[in-house]
N, C-alpha and C positions, 0 to 999 in steps of 0.2 A: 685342461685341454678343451677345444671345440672352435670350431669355426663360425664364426655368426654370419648369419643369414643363410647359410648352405641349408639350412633344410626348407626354409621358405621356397628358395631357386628350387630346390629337386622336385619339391610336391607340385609348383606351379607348371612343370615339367613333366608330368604324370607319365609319358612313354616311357622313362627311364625306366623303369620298376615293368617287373613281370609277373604275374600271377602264378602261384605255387600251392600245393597241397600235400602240406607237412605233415611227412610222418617216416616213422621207423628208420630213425637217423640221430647222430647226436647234434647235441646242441650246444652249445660254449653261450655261457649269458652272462654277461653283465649286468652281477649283482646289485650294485650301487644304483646306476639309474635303472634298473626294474624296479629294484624297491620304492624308491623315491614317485616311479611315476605309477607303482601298484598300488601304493596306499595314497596319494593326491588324487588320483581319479577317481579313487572308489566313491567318492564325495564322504569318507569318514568326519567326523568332527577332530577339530586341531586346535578348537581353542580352550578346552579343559583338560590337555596332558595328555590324550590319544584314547584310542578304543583299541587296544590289542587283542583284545578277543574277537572281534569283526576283523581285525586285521590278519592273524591267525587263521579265520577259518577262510579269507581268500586265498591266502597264500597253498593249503590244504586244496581247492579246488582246481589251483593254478597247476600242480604238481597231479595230482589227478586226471585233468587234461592231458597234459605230456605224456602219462605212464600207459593211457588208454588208448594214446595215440601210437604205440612203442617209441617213442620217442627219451632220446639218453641224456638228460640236462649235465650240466657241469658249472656251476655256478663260481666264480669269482667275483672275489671282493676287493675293492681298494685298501690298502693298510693306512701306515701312517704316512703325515704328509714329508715330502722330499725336501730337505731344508738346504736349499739351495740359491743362489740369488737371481737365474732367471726369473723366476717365481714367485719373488716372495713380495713387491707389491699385490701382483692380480690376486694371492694370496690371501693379502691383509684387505684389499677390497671388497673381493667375499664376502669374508666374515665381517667384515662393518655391514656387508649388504645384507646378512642375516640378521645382525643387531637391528636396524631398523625396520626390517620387517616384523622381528619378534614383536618391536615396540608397539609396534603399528598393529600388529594383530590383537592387541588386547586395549588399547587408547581408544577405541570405537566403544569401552564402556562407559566413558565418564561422556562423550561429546554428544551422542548420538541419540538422538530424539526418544527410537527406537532404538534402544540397546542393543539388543537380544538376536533382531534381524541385524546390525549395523556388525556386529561384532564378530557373528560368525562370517561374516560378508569379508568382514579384513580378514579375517581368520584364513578363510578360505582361498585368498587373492596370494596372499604371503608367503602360503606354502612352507610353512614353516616346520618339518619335521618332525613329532614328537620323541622325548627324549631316549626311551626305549625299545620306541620300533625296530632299529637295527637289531636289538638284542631277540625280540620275538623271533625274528625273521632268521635268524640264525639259529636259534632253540628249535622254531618247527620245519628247518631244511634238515635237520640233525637227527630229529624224532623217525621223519618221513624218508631216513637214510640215502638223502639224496647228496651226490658226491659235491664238497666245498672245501675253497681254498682263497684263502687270504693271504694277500702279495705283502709285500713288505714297504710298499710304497702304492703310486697311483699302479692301476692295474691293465689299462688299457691296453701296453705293448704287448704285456705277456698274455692278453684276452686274444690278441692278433695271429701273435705267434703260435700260441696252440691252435686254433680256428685253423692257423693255414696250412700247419702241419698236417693236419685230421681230414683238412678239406672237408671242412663241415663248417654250417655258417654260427653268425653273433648273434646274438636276440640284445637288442640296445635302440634309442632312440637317439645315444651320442654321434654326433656328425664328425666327429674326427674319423669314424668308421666308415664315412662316407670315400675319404682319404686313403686309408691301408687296402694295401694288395691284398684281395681275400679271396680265396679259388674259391669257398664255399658260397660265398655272395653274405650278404647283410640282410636279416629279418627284421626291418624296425619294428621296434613296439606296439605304436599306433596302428601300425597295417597287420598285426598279428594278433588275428580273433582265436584267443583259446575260449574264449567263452563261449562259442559255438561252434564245437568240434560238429562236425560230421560222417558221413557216414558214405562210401560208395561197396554196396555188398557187403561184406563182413568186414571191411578196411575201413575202421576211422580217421578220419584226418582234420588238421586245422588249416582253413584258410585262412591265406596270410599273400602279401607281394612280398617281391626277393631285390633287392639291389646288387646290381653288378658294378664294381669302378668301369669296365671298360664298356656297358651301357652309355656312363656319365659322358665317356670322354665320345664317343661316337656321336651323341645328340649337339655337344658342345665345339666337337671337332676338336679336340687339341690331343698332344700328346700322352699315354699315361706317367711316364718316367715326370711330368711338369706338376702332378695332383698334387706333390708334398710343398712344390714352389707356389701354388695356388692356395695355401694354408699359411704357409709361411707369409708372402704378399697380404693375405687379407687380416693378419693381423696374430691370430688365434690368443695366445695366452700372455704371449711376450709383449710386455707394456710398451716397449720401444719400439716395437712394431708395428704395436696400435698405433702410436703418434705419426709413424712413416704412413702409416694407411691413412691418416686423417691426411695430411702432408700434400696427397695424391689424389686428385678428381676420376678414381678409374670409371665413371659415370661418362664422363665426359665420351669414351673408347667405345661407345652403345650406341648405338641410334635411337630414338624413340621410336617407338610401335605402339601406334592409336593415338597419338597424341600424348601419352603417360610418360613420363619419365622415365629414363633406363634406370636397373637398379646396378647398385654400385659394382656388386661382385656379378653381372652379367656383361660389363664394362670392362673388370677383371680377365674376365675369358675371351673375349672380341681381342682383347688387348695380347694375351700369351699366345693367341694363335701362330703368330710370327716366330715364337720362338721352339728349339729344337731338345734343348738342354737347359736346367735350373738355373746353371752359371751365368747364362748370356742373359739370362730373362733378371738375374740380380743386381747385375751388371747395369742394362739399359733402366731401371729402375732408379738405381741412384742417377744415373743421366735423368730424369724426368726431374727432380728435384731442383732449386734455385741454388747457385753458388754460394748466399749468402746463405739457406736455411743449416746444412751442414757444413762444418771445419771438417778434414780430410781423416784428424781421429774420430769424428763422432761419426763420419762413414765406415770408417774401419770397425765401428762399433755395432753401427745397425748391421753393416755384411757378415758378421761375427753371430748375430740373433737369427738373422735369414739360415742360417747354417745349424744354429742350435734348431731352430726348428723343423727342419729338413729333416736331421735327426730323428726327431719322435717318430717318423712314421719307418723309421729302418730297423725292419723287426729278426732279433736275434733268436735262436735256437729254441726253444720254449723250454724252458726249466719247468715248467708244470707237468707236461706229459710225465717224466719219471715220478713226481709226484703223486698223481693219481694211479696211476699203475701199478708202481711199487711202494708208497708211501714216503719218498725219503725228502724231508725239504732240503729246498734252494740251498748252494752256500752263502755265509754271509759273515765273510772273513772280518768284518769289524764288530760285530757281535762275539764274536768270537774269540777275539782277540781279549775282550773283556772278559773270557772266561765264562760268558753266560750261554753259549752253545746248544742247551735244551731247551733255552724258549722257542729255539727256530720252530721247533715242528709243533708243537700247540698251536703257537701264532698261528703258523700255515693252516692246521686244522680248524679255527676262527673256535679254539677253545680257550684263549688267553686274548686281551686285548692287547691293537698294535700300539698303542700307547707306549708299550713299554718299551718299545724300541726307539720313538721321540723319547722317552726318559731317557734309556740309556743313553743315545748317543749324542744326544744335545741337551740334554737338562733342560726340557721343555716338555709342556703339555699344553694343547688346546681345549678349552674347557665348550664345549657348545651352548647356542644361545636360545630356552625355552620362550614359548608366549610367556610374555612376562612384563609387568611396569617397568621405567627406567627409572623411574625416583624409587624404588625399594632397590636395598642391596642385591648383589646378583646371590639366587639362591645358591650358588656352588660353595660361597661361605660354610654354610652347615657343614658340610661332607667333608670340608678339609683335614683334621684330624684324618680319616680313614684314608686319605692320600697321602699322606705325610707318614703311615707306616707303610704303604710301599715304595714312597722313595726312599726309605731307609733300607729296605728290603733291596733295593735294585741300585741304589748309589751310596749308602754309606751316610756320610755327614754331607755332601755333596749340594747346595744349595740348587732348588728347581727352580723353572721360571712358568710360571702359571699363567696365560692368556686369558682373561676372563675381562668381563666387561664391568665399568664402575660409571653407572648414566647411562648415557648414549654412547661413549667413548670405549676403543678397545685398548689393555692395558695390559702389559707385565709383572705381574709380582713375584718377588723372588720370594719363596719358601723353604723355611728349612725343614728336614725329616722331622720326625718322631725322635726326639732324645729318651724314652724311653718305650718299651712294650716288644720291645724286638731283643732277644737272648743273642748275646754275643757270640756264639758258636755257629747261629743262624746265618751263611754266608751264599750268596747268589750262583756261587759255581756248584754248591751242593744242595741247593735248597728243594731241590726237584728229589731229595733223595733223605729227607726230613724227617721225623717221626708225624703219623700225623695225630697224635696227643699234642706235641709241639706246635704244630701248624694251627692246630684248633685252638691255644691256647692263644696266641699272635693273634688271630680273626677275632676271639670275644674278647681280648683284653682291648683290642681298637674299638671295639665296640661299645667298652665298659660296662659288658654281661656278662655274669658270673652263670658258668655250666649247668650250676643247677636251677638257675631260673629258665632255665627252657625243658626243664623237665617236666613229662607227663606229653609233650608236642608229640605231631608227627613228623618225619625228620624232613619232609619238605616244608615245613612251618619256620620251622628253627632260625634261620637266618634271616625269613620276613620279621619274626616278631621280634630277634636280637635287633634289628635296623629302627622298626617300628619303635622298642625302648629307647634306644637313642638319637634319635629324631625327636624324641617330648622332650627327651633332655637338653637337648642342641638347640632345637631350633627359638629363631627369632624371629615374629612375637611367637608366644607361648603357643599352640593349637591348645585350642576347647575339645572337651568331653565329647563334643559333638563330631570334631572333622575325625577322632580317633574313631570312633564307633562307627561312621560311615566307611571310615578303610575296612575296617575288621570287619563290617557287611559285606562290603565287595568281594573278600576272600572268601566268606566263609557261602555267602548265597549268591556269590555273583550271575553264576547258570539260571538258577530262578527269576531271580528283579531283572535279568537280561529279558526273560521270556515274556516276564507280566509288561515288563515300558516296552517291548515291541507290541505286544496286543494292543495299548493304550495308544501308541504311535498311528497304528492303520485307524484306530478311531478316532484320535483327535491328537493333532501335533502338537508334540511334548515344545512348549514356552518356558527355558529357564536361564535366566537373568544370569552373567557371568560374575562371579563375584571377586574382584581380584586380588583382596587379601585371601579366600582361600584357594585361589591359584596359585600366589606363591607359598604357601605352605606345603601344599602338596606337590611342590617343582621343588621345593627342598627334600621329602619323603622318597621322590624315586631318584634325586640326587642321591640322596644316602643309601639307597636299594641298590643304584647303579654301577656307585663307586665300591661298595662289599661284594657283589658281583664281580668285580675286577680281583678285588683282595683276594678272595675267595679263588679264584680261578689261577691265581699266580702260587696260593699255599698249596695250590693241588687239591684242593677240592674238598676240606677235612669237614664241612658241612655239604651237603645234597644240594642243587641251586634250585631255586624255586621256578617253576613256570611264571612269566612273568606278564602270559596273556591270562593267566589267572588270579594276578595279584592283582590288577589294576583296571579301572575301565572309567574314562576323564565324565563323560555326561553323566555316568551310573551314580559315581560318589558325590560327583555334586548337588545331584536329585537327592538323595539320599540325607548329605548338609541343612541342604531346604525344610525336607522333611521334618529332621529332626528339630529344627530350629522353631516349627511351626509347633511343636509338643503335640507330632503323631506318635501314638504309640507304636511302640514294633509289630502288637502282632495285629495292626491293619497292613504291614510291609510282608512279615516274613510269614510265609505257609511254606513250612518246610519241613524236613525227617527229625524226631526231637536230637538224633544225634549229628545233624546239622548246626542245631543250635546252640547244642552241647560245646559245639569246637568254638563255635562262634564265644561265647562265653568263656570258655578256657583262655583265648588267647586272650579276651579284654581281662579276665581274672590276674592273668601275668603282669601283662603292664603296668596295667592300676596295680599289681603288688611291689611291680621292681620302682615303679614312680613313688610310691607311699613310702617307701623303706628309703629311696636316695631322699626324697626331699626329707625326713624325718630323721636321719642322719645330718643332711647338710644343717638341720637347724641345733642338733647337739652341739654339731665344731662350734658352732656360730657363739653356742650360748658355753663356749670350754665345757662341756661335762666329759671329763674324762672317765666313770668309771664304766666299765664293760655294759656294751650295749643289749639291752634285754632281748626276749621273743617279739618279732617289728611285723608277725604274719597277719594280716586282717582277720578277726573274729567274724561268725559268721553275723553279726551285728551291724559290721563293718558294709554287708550286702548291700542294706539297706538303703543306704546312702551314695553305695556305687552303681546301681540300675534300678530301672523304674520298677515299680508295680508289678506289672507283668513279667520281669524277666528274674523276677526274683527265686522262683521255685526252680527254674533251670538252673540259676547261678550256682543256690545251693549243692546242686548233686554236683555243681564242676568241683565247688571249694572242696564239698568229702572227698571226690577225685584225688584231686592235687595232692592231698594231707593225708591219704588213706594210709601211706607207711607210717605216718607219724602216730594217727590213731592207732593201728596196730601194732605199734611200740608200746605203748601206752597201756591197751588194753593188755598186751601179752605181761608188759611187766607189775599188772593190777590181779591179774589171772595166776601168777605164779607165786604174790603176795600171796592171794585167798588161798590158794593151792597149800601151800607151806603151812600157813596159820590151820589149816584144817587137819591135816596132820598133825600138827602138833599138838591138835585139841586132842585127837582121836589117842595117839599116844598116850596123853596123860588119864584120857580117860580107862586106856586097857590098866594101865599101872594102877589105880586106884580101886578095879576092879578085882584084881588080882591081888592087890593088899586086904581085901574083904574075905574075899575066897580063905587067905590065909590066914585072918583071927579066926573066920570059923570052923577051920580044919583043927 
């Protein structure tokens, strides 16, 4: 949805809007574009895979504002998309228009004089998303127990509906809000400074302006019941509307002032003034058209789109309120009917992704599109497998269709499930009701990590470093020692190298080259982080989900890459707790053991050795060769770690050898003893 150019007209229009100082009130915000326009503004970096931890701790300050302010958020989110045919060009346009953007955000490093400035400049222009921000953004509204809910499609109506139930306003910078009847009025984003709360007496507040529609219509003179025929007329979502609005000089219905041009949708409103009702103003519309442009069906066709669009803005009963109140989700008789009835309320709780309802109900998924080259395969390749055990999980044998991009082009591929790693018993109407040894076994078999290689973890490591292990195995090309060891810095010292390159930052701006083969390696990494996060979330949770403004941070690991490429040692990087470096160690200990042991097998099948394969665990020899110099004495104490039951096997069953044998000695010595005593008696 959105209306183009309405928010240009309203700001050049400044009376509209009124000046307010918000506080102790609730608030209904739209999630989506908050997000989108909280992390674009902040001027974060977009073209190394995101900064979640900067992004994380805005969102933490942004929540903080509101609660100091008494101020009650309510956050909705869009689900998945409506697959419907009004829609589904402006749809498919989108997402081509994020395809070239991605492209474009990362092609400024091969062309550009200056790379480095050239890059993050596209970068920055493109707006291009990172792949798990949504996910942070949800993990710290959840932390921060601030109330969310995920619609089952777009979310805008039911954002309207509850706002006007509550009579409390929107926080959004979407202009279709400019459109719906809201008693509470509209807070856009831009005019809403939470970042300088103030203060009058003991009363905090955020200034901010307020939009009223019936503002709109008083400055513009037209009627309100015409706002939704003014959206519809100027085009908004519906393609065919767009070409009627091209179709139509409403510029023409304007005077010029100053000599400037009218603008179109200023022409627009000069033009509906005359009218009283949507119908007549639809009506004389197709009248303005040439005999020849439309046949009397392809009027019937655009009057048909003027009417869907009318529509969006006629807001039903809000199904959210009971929601939040009493927790029960929406109905949703075609989920339902499928038998899968309990993903409704996760979904709603944005603790399961909406994906899964484009799976269920159309055998579809939209894959989204990273900074990323167009000549490398799209990294979603990697992750596949782990998508392919929850369409098994959610459709059976059912073939999915997978939207992802191949080039520049956007594409469909049909995918079939997982033929095996999913237990027959395991079915969708009880899967919520699962064993979860079961569920945990589904997650690491998708994985192809066996249980006991994540032992010795802490159990929020577990699923990074199971993903971590199959990511070296999956991906294409191969990652180096180096791009592993810079992830496994992020996690283990990210807090730190966060604090030391911000010091370094105020003293001299961090310059570093984007490098685009290890951009998509690590756009395949949080692929496969993202897609287990899903997995995970739909088996119920049978591993802990990791923080994911903790796993990741795009300039950190790339500094890091560089570094290591240059042959710095670590400990000019890491000044940290030794049992910092300890975990840090643990987890490359793991990998490099589960990577040693598969490739070391894959070469047995290779070479047929069939007999029983021996002890494949690295000696501590083995160190040597897996880290430098320096990080040798720390590795050591991981590997006694990891192996300490083993040793203690060992040694117990050597101790209870000597044990035995000493007795036995001591036995025969009393008997020989006592044989003595008795010649001499």
């Amino acid at each position: 949805m959105g209306v183009q150019g309405l928010t240009t007209l309203i700001e050049a229009n400044p009376e509209i809007y009124r000046d307010v100082k918000f506080r102790k009130r609730r608030l209904v915000i739209d999630g989506c574009n908050f997000l989108y326009l909280l992390y674009f503004d902040s001027g974060l970096d977009l073209s190394h895979g995101g900064e979640y931890a900067a992004f994380e701790d805005l969102v933490e300050r942004f929540v903080k504002a509101l609660k100091d302010c008494g101020i009650s958020p309510y956050v909705v989110l869009d689900g998945g998309i409506a697959q419907t045919d009004k829609k589904d060009e402006t749809i498919r346009l989108r997402a081509m228009d994020r395809l070239q953007k991605a492209h474009q955000a990362v092609e400024g490093t091969r062309q550009a004089v200056n790379g480095i400035k050239k890059v993050h400049q596209d970068a920055q222009e493109s707006k291009v998303l990172p792949q798990m921000a949504s996910l942070v953004f949800r993990q710290t509204l959840a932390r921060l127990e601030v109330p969310v809910a995920q619609c089952y499609a777009e979310a805008d109506q039911e954002i309207a509906a509850l706002a006007k139930e509550w009579k409390c306003p929107v926080l959004s910078n979407d202009s279709d809000f400019f459109i719906f009847d809201l008693p509470g009025g509209l807070l856009p984003i831009s005019h809403f400074h939470w970042e300088v709360v103030k203060r009058i007496g003991s009363q905090s507040y955020i200034p901010s302006k307020i939009y009223y529609s019936s503002s709109f219509c008083i400055v513009f003179d037209i009627e309100p019941q015409l706002l939704p025929a003014l959206s519809s007329l100027a085009g908004n979502d519906y393609v065919k509307l767009q070409r009627l609005n091209a179709s139509i000089r409403w510029a023409e219905f304007a005077p010029a002032v100053n000599g400037k041009s009218p603008q179109r949708l200023k022409g627009l409103l000069c033009w509906l003034k005359d009218f009283k009702q949507p119908m007549e103003a639809f009506e004389a519309a197709l009248g303005l058209l040439r005999e020849r442009e439309l046949s009397e069906e392809k009027k019937a066709e655009v009057m048909e789109g003027l009417n869907l669009g009318m529509e969006e803005y006629q807001l039903p009963p809000s199904s959210l309120k009971r929601f939040f109140i009493d927790g029960v989700a929406p109905p949703f008789p075609e989920v339902e009917e499928e038998m899968a009835g309990w993903v409704l309320l996760p979904v709603m709780r944005a603790q399961l992704t909406s994906d899964v309802l484009d799976v269920l109900l159309f055998n579809t998924i939209t894959l989204s599109c990273p900074v990323d080259r167009a000549d490398f395969p799209s990294a979603h390749l990697t992750s596949r497998p782990i998508r392919q055990v929850m369409y098994r999980l959610l459709l059976g044998e059912t073939l999915v269709n997978e939207n992802d991009r191949e080039g520049l082009q956007l594409k469909s591929f049909q995918v079939q499930p997982a033929a095996s790693g999913v237990p027959e018993e395991l079915e969708l109407k009880s899967l919520n009701q699962a064993e979860p040894s079961v569920c945990l076994q589904v997650l690491l078999e998708a994985l192809g990590v066996p249980e006991a290689c994540l032992d010795g973890l802490q159990p929020h490591l577990r699923l990074l470093v199971a993903v971590t292990c199959f990511w070296l195995q999956r991906a294409e090309p191969k990652p180096d020692e180096t791009l592993l060891k810079a992830l496994l810095l992020g996690v283990s010292h990210g807090d730190s190298l966060r604090q030391q390159a911000a010091l370094k930052r105020e003293k001299k701006p961090l310059k570093l080259r984007l490098d685009a083969d290890v951009l998509h390696s690590f756009n395949q990494w949080q692929g496969c982080l993202r897609q287990s996060v899903h997995l995970n979330q739909l088996l119920g949770f049978p591993l802990p989900e990791p923080q994911i403004a903790r796993c990741y941070e795009g300039t950190l690991v790339h500094r890091l890459v560089h570094m290591l490429r240059r042959e710095r040692k670590l400990k000019t990087l890491l000044k940290s707790e030794p049992s910092v470096m300890r975990e840090y160690h643990k987890m490359l200990t793991i990998v490099q053991r589960f990577h040693f042991e598969e490739a070391l097998m894959l070469t047995r099948v290779k070479r047929r050795e069939l007999e029983p394969l021996k002890d494949l665990t690295p000696t501590l020899m083995d160190l040597f060769y897996l880290y430098e110099e320096d990080e040798v004495s720390s590795a050591v104490q991981v590997h006694k770690d990891l192996y300490l039951d083993d040793i203690l096997s060992v040694r117990t069953r050597y101790r209870s050898k000597e044990r035995s044998s000493r007795c036995d000695n001591l036995i025969m010595a009393r008997k020989q003893e006592c044989r003595r005593c008795d010649l001499q008696v």
